[in-house]
N, C-alpha and C positions, 0 to 999 in steps of 0.2 A: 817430531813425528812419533804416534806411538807407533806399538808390534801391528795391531790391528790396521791400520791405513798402508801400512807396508806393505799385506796380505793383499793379493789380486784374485780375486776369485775368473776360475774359469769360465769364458763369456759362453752364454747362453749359443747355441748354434755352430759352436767351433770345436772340431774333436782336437781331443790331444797327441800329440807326436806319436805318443809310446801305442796310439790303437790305428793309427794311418800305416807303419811299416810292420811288415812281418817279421820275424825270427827266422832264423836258419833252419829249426830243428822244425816246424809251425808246416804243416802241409796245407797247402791252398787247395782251395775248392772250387769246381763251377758254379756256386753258389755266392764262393766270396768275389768270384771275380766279377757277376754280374752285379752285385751290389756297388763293387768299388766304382763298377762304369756307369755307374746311376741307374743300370737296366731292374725292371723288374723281372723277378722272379717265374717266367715262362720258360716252357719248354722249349719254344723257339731261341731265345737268351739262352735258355742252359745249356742247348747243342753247341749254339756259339763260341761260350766260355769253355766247353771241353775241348774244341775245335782248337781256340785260342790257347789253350793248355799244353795241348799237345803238341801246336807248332812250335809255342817259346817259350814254355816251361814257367817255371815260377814269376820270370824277365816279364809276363804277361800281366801280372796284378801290379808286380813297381812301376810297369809304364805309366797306370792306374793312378796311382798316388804320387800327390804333391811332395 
């Protein structure tokens, strides 16, 4: 095998690990969290996700993510 067939390219459609989980220091948004829940970007969503913020904190976007 050479270097090159060893190489996997990242499949088309699949986020990487490192942009699915947050960092400790990383503040989330009612922004991010309505994206992670597939919601679009409304004001009805973004009360939501404040709502949801506020009740469980950060624990609200990782329920989110795989």
């Amino acid at each position: 095998m050479n270097a090159q067939s060893d190489a996997r390219p990242e499949s088309e459609g699949v986020t990487p690990d490192r942009l699915l989980h947050t960092g400790a220091a990383e503040e989330v948004t009612a922004e991010d969290l309505a994206l992670a829940s597939g919601r679009d970007l409304t004001p009805e969503n973004l009360a939501w996700a404040r709502r949801r913020l506020a009740e469980r904190g950060r624990a609200a976007i990782e329920e989110q993510l795989p």
